[in-house]
Biopython code that builds the backbone (N, CA, C, O; Angstrom):
import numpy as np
from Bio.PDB.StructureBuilder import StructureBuilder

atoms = [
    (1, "UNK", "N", (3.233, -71.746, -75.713)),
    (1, "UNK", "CA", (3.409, -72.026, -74.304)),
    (1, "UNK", "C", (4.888, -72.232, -74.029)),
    (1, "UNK", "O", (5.657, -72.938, -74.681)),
    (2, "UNK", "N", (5.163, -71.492, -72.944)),
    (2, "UNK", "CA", (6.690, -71.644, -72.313)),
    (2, "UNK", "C", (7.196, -72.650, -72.044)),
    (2, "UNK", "O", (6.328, -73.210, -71.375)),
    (3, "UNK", "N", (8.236, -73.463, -72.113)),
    (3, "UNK", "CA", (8.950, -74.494, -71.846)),
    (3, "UNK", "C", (9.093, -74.272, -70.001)),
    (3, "UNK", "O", (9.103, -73.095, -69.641)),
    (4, "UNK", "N", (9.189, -75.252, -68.985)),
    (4, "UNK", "CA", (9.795, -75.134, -67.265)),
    (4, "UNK", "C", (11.387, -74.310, -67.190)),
    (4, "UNK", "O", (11.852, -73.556, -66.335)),
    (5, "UNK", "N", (12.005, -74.880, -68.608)),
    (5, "UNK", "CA", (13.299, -74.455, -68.070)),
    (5, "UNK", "C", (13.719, -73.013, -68.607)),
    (5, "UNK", "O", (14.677, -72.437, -68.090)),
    (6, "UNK", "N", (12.877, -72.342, -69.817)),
    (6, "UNK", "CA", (12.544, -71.541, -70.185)),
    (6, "UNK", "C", (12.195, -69.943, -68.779)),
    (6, "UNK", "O", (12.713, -68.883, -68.430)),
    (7, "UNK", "N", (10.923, -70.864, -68.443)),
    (7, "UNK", "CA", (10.317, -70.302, -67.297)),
    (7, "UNK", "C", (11.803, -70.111, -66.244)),
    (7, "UNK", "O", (12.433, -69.056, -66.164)),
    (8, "UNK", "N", (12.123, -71.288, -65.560)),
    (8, "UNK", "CA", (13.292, -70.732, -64.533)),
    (8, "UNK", "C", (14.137, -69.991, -64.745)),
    (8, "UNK", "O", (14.717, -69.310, -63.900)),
    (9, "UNK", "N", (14.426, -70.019, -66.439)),
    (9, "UNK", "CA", (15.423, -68.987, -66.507)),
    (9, "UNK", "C", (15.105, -67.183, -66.173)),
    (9, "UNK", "O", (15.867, -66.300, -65.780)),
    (10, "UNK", "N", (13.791, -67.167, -66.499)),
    (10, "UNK", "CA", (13.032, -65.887, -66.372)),
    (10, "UNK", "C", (13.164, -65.457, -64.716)),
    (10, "UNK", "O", (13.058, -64.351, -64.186)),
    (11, "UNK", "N", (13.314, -66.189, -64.398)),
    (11, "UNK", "CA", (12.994, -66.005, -62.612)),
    (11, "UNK", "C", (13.798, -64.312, -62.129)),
    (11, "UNK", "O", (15.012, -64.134, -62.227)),
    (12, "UNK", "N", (13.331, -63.796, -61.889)),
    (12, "UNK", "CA", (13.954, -62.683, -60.916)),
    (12, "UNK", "C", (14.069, -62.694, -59.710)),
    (12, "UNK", "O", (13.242, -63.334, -59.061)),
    (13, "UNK", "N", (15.157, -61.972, -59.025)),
    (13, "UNK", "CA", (15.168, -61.539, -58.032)),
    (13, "UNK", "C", (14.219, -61.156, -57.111)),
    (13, "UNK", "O", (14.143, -61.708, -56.013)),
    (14, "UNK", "N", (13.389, -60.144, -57.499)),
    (14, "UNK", "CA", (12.008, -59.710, -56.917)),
    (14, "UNK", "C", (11.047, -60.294, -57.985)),
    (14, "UNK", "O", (11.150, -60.463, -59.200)),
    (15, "UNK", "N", (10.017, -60.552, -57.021)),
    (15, "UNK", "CA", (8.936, -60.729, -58.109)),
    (15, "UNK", "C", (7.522, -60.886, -57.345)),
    (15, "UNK", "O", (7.351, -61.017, -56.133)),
    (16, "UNK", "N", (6.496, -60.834, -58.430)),
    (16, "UNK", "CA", (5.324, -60.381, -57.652)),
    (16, "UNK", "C", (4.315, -61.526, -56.887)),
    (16, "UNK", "O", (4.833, -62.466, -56.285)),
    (17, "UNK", "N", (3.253, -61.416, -56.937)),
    (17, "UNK", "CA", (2.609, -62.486, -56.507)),
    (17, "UNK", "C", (2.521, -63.602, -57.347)),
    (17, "UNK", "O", (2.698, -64.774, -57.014)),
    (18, "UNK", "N", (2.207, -63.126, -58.568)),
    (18, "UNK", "CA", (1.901, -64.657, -59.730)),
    (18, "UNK", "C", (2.796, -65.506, -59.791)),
    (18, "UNK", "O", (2.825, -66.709, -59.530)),
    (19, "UNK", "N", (4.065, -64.268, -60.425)),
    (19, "UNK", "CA", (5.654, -64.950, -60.168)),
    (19, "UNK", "C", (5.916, -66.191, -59.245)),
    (19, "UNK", "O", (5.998, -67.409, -59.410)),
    (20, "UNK", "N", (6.020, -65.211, -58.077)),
    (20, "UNK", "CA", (6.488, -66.156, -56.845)),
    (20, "UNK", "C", (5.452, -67.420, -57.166)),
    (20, "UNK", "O", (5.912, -68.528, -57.444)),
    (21, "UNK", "N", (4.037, -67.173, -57.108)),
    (21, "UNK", "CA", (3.573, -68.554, -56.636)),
    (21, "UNK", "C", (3.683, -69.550, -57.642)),
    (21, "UNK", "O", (3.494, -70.722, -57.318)),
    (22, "UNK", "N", (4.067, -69.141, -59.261)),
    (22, "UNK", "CA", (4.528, -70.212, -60.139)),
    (22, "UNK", "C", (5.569, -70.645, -59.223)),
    (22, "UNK", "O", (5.478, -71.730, -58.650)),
    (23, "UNK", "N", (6.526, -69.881, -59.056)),
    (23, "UNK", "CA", (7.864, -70.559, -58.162)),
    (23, "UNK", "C", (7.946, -71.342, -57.557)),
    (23, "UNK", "O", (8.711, -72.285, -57.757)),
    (24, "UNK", "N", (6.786, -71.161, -56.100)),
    (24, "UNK", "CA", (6.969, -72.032, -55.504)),
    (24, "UNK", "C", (5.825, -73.086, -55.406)),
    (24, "UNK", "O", (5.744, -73.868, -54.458)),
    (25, "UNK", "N", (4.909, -73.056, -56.490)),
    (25, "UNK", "CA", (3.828, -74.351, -57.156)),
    (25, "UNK", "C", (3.028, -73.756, -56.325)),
    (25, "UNK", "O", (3.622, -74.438, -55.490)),
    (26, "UNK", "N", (1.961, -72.920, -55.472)),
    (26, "UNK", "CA", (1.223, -73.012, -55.213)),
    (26, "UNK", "C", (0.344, -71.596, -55.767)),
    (26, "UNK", "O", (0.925, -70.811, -56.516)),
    (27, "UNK", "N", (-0.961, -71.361, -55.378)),
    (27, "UNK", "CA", (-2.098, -70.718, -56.244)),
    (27, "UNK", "C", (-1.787, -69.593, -55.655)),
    (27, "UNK", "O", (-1.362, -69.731, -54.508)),
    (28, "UNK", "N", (-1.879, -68.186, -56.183)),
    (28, "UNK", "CA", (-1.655, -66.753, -55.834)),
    (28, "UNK", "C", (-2.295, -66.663, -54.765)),
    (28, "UNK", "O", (-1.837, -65.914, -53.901)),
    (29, "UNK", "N", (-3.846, -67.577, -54.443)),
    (29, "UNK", "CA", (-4.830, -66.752, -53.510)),
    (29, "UNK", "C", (-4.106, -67.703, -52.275)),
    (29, "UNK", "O", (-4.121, -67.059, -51.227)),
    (30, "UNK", "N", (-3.621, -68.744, -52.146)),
    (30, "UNK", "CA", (-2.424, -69.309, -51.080)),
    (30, "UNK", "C", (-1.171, -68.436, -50.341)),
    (30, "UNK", "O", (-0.793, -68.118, -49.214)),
    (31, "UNK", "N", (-0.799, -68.276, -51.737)),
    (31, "UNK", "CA", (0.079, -67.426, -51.116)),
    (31, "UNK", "C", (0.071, -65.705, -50.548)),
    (31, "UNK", "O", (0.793, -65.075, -49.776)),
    (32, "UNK", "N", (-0.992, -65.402, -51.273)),
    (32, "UNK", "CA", (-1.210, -64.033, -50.965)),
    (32, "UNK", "C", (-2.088, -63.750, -49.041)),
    (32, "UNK", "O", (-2.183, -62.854, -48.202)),
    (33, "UNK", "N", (-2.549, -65.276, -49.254)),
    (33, "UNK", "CA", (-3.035, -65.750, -47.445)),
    (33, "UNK", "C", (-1.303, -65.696, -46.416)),
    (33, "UNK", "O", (-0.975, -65.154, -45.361)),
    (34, "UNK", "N", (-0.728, -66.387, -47.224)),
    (34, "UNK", "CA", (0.703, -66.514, -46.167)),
    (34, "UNK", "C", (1.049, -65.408, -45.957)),
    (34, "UNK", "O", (1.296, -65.021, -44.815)),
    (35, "UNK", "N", (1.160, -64.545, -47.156)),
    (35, "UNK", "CA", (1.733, -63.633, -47.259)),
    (35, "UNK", "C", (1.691, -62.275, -45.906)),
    (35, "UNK", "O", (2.605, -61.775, -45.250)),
    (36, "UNK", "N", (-0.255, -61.955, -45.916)),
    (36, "UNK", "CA", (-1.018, -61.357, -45.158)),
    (36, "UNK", "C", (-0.444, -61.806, -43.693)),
    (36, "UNK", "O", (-0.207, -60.995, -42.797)),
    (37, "UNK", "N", (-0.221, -63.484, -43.562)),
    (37, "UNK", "CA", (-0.281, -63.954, -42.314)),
    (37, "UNK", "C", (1.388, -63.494, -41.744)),
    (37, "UNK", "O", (1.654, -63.525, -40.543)),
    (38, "UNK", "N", (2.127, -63.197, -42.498)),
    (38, "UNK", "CA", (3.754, -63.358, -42.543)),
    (38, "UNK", "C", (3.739, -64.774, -41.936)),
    (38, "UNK", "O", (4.034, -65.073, -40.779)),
    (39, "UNK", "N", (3.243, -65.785, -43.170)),
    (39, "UNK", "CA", (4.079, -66.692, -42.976)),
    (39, "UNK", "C", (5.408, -67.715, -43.856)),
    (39, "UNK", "O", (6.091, -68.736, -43.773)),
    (40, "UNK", "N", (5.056, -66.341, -44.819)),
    (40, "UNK", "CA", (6.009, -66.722, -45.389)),
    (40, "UNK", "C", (7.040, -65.102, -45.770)),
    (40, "UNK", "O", (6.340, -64.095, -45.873)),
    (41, "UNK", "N", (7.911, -64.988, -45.877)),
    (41, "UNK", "CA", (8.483, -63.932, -46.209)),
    (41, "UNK", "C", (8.422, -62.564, -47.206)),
    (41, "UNK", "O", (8.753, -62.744, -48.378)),
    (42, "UNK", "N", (8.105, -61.514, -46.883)),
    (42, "UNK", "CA", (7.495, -61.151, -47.916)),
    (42, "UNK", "C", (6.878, -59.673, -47.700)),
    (42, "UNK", "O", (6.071, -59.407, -46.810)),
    (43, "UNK", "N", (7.575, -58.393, -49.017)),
    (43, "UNK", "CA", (7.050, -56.846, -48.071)),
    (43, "UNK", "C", (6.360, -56.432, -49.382)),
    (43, "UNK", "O", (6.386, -56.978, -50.485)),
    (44, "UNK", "N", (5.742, -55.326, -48.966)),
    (44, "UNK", "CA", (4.437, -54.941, -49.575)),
    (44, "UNK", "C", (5.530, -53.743, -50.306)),
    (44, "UNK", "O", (6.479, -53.361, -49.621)),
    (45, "UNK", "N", (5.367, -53.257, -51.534)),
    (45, "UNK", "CA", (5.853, -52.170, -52.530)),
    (45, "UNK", "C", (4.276, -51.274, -52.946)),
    (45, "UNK", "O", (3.480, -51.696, -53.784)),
    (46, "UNK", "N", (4.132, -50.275, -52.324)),
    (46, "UNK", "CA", (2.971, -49.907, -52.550)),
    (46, "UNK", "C", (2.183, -50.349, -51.561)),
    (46, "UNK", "O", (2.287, -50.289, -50.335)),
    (47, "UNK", "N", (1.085, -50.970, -52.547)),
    (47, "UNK", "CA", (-0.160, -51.822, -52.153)),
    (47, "UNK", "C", (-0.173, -53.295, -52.774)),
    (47, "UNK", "O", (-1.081, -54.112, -52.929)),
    (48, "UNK", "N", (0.826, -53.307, -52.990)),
    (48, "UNK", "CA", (1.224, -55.061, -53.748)),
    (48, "UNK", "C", (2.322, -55.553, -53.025)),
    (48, "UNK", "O", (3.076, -54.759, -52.462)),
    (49, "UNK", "N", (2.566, -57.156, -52.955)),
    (49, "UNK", "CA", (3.373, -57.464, -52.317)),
    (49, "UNK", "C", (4.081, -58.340, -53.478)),
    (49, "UNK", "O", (3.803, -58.884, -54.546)),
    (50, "UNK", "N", (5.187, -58.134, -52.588)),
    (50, "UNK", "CA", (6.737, -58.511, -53.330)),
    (50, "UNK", "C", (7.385, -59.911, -52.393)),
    (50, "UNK", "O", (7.227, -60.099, -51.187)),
    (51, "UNK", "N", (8.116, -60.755, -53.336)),
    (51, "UNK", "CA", (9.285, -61.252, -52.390)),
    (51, "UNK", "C", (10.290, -61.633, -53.208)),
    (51, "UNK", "O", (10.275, -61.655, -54.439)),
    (52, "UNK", "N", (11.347, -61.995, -52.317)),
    (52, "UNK", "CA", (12.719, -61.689, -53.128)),
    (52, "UNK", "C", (13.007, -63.334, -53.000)),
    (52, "UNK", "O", (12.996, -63.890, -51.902)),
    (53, "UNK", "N", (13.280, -64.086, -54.322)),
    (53, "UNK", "CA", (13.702, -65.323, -53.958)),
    (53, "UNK", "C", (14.569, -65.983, -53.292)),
    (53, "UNK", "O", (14.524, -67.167, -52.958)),
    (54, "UNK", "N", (15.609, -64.977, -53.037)),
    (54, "UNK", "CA", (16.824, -65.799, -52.050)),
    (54, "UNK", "C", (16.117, -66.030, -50.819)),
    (54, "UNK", "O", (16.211, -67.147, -50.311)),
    (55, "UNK", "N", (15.313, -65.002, -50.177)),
    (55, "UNK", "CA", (14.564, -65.164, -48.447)),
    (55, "UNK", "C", (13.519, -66.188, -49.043)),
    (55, "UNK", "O", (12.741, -66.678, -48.225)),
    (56, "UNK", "N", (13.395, -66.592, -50.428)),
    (56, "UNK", "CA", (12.066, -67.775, -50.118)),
    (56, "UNK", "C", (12.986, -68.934, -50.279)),
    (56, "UNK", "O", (12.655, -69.852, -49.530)),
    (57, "UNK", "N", (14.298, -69.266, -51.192)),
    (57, "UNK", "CA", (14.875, -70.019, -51.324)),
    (57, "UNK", "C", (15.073, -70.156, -49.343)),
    (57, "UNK", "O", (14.465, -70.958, -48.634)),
    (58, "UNK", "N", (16.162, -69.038, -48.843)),
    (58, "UNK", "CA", (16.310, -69.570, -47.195)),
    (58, "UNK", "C", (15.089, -69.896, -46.292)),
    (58, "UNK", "O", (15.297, -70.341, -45.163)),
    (59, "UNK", "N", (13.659, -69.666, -46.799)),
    (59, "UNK", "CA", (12.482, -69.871, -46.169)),
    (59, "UNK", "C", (12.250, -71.203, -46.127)),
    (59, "UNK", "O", (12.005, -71.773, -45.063)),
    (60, "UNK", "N", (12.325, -72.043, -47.695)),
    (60, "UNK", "CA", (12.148, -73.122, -48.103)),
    (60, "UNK", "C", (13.046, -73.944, -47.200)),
    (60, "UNK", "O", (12.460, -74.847, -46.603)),
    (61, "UNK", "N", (14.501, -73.804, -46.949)),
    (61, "UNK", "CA", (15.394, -74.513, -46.067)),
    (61, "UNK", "C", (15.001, -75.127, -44.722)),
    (61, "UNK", "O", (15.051, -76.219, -44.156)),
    (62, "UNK", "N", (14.492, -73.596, -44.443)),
    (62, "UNK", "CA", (14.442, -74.050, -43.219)),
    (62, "UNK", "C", (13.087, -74.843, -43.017)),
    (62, "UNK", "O", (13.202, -75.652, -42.096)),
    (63, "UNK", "N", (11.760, -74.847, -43.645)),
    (63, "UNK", "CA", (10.853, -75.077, -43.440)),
    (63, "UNK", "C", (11.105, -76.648, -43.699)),
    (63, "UNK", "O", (10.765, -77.362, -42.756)),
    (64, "UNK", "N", (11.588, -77.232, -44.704)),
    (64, "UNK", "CA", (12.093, -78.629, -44.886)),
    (64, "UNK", "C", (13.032, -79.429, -43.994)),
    (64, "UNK", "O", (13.484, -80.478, -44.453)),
    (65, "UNK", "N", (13.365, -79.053, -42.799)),
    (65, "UNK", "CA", (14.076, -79.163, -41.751)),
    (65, "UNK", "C", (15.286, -79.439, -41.803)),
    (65, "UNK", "O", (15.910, -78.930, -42.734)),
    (66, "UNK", "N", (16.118, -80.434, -40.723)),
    (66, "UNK", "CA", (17.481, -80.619, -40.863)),
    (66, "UNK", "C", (18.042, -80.751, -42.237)),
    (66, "UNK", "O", (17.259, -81.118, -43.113)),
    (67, "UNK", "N", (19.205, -80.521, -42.536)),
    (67, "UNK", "CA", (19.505, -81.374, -43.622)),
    (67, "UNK", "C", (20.229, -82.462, -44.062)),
    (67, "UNK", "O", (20.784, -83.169, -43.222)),
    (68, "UNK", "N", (20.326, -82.744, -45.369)),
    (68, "UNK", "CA", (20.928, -84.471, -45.741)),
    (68, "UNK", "C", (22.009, -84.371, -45.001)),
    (68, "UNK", "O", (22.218, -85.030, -43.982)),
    (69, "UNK", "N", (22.850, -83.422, -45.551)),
    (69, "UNK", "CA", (24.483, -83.265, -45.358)),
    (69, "UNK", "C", (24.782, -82.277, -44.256)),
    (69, "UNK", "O", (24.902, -81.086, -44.545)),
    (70, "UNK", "N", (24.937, -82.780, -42.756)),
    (70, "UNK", "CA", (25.111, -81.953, -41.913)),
    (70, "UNK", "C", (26.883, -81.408, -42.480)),
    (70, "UNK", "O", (27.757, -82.007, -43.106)),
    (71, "UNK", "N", (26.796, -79.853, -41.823)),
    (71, "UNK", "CA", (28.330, -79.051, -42.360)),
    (71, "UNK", "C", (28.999, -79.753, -41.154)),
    (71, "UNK", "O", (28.332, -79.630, -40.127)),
    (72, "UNK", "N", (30.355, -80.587, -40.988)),
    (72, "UNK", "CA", (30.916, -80.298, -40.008)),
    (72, "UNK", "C", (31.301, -78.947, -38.771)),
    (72, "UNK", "O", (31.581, -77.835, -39.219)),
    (73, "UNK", "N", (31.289, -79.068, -37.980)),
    (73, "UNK", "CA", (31.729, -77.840, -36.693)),
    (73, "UNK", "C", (32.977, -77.370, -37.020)),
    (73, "UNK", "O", (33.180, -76.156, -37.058)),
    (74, "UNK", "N", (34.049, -78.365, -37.318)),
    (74, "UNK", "CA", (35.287, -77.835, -37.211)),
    (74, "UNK", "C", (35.505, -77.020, -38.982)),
    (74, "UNK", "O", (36.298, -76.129, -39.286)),
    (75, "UNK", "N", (34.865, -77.469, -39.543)),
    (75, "UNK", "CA", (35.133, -76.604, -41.344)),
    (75, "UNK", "C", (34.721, -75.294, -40.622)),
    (75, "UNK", "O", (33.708, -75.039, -39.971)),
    (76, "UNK", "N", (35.940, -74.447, -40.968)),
    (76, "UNK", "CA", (35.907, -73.048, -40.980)),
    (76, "UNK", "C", (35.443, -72.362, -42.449)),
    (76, "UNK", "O", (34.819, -71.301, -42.448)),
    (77, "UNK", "N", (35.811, -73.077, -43.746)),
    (77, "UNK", "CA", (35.424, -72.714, -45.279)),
    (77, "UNK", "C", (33.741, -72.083, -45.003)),
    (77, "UNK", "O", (33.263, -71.152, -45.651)),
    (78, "UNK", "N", (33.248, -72.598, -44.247)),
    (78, "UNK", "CA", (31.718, -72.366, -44.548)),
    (78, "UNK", "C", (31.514, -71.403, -43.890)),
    (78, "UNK", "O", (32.207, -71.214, -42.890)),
    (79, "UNK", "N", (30.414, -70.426, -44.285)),
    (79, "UNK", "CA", (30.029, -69.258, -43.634)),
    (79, "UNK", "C", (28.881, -69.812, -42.856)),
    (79, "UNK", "O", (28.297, -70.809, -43.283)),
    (80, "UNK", "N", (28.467, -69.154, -41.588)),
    (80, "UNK", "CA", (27.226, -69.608, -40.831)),
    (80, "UNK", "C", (26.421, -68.897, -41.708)),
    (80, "UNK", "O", (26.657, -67.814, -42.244)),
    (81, "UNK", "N", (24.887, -70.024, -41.857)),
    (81, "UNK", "CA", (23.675, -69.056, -42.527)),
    (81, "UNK", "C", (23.381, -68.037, -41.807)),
    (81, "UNK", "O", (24.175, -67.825, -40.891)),
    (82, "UNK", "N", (22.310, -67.167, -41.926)),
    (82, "UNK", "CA", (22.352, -65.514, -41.101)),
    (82, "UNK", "C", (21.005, -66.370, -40.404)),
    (82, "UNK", "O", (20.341, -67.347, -40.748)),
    (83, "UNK", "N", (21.001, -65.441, -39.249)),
    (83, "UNK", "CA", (20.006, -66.320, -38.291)),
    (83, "UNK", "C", (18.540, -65.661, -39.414)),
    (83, "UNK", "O", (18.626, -64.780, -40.270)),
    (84, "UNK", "N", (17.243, -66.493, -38.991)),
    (84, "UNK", "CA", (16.215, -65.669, -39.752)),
    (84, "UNK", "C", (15.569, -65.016, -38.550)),
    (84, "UNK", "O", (15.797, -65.052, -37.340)),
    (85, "UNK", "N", (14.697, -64.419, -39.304)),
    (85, "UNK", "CA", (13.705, -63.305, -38.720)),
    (85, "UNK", "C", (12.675, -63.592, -38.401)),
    (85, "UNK", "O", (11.774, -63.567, -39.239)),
    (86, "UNK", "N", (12.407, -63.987, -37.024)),
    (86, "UNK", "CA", (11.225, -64.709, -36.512)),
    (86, "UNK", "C", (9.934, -64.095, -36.280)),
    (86, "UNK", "O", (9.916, -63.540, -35.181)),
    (87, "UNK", "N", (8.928, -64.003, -36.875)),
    (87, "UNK", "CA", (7.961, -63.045, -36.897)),
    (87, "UNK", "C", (6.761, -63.915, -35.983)),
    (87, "UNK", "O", (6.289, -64.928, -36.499)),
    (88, "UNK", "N", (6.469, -63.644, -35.131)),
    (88, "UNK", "CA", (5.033, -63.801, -34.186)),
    (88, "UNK", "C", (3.754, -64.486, -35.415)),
    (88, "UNK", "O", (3.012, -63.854, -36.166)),
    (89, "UNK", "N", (3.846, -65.467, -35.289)),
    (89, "UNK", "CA", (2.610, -66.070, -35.991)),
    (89, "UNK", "C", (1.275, -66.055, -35.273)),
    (89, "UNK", "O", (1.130, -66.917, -34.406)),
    (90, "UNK", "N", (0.279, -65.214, -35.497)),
    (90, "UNK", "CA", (-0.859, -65.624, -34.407)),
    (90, "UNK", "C", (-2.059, -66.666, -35.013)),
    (90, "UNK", "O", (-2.526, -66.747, -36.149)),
    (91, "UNK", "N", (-2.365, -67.442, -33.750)),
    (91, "UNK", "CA", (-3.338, -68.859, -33.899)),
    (91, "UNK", "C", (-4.372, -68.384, -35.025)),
    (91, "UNK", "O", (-4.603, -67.179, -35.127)),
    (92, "UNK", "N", (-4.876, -69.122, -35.706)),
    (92, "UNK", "CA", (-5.953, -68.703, -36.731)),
    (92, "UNK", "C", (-7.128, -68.890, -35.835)),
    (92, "UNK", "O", (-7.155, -69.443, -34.735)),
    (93, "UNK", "N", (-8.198, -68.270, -36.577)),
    (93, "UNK", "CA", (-9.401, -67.856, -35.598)),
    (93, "UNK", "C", (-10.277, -68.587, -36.161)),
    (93, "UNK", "O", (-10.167, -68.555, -37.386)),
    (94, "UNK", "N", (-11.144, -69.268, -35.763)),
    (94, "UNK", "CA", (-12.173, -70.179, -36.415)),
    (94, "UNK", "C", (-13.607, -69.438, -36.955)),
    (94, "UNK", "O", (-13.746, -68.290, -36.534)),
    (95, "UNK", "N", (-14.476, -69.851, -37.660)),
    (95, "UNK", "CA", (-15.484, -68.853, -38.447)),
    (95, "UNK", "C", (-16.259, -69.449, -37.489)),
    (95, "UNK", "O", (-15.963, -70.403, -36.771)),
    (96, "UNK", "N", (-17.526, -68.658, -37.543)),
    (96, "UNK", "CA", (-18.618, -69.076, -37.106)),
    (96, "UNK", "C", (-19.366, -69.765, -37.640)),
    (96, "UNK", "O", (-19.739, -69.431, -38.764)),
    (97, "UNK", "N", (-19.834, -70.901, -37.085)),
    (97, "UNK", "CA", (-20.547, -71.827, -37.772)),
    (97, "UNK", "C", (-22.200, -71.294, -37.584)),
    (97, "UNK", "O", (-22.729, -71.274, -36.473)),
    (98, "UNK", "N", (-23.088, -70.772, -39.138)),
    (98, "UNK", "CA", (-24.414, -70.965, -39.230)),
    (98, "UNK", "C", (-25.570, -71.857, -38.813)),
    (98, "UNK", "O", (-25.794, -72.873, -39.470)),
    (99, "UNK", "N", (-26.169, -71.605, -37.973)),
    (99, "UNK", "CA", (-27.048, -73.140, -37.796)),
    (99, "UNK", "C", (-27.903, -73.237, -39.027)),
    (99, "UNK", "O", (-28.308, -72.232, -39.612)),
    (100, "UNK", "N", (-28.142, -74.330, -39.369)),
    (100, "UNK", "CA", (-28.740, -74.883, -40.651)),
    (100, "UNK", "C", (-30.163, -75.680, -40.655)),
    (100, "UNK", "O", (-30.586, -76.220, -41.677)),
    (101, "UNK", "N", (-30.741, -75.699, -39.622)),
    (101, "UNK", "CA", (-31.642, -76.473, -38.800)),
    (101, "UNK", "C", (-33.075, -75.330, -39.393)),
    (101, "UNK", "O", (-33.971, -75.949, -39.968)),
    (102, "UNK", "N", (-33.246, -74.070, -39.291)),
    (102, "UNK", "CA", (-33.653, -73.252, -40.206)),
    (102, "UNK", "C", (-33.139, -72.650, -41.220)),
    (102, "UNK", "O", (-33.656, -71.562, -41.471)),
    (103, "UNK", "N", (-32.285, -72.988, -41.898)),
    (103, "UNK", "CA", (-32.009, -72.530, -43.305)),
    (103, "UNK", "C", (-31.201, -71.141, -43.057)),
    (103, "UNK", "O", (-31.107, -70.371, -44.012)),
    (104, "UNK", "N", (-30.602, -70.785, -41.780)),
    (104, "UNK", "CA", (-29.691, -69.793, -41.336)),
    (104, "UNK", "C", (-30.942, -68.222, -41.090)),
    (104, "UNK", "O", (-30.655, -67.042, -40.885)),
    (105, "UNK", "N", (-32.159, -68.821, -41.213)),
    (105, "UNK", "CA", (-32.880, -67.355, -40.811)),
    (105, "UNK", "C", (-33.563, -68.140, -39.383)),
    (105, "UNK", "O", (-33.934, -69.270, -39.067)),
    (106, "UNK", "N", (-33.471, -66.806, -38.777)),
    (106, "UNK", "CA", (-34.705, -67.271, -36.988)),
    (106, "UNK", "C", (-36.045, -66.871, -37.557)),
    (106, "UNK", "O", (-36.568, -66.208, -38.452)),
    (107, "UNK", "N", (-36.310, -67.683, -36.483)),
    (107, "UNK", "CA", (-38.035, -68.552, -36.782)),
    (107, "UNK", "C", (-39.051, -67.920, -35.310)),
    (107, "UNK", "O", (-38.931, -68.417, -34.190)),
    (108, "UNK", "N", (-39.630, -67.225, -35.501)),
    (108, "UNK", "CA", (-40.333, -66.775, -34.367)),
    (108, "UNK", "C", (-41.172, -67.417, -33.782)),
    (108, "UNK", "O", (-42.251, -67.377, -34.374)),
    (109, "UNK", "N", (-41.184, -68.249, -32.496)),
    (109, "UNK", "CA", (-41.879, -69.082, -32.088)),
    (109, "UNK", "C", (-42.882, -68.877, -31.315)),
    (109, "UNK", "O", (-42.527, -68.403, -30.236)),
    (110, "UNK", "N", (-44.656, -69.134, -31.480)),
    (110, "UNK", "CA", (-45.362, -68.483, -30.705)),
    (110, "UNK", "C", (-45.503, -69.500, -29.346)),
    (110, "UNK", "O", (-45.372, -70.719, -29.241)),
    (111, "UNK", "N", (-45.764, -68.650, -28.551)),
    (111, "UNK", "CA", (-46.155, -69.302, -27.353)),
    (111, "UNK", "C", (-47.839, -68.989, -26.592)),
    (111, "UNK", "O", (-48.547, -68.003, -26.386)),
    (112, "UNK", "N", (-47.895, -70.082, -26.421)),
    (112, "UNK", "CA", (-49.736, -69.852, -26.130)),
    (112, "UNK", "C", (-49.933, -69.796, -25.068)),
    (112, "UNK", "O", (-51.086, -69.646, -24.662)),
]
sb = StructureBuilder()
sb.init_structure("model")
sb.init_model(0)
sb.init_chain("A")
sb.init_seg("    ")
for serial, (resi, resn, name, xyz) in enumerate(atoms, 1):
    if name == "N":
        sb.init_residue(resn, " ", resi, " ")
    sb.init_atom(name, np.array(xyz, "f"), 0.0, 1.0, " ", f" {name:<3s}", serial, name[0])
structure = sb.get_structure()
C-alpha cells in the first residue's frame, strides 16, 4: 500500500475520475454526479471525463470563499486571478415519491 505523500507526488496534471476523486477525498460516483451537473470543472475526452488540477485547485478557492490574507489593491507584484467560467447550474429536480399504502401496486376497488 502507497504511502499519502507517495500518492501526491503521483498527482498529474490531467487525470481521470478515480484520480481526481482520491484528490479531492470524495467517491468517483460524487464526483462523476458534479461532474454531469458542471458543478465542478471538468471536460469529457471521448466518453470519459477528465479534469485538470489547476481548474480544481482554482475551483477549490473559490468555493472556500474569501480569503485569510486579503492581497492589498495598491501591490502591483500580484497578477489578478483570471475571472472563472460561470456555467448555468440548473435547480435539481425532485423524484417521485411511490405511495406505499399498497405496496406501490393499484388496488382495484369494487363498487356495489
Amino acid at each position: 500500500m502507497k504511502s499519502s505523500t507517495t500518492r501526491m507526488s503521483e498527482i498529474r496534471e490531467v487525470m481521470d475520475i478515480r484520480q481526481a476523486s482520491d484528490y479531492l477525498g470524495i467517491s468517483p460516483d460524487t464526483l462523476y454526479k458534479y461532474a454531469s451537473e458542471s458543478f465542478i470543472p471538468a471536460f469529457k475526452l471521448g466518453n470519459r471525463w477528465r479534469f485538470k488540477k489547476s481548474r480544481l485547485d482554482e475551483w477549490m478557492d473559490l468555493q472556500s470563499g474569501p480569503r485569510a490574507q486579503a492581497v492589498p489593491a495598491t501591490d502591483v507584484s500580484v497578477a489578478a486571478p483570471a475571472a472563472p467560467i460561470q456555467k448555468s447550474v440548473r435547480p435539481r429536480q425532485k423524484k417521485p415519491v411511490r405511495s406505499t399504502r399498497s405496496g406501490g401496486r393499484r388496488v382495484a376497488l369494487k363498487i356495489s
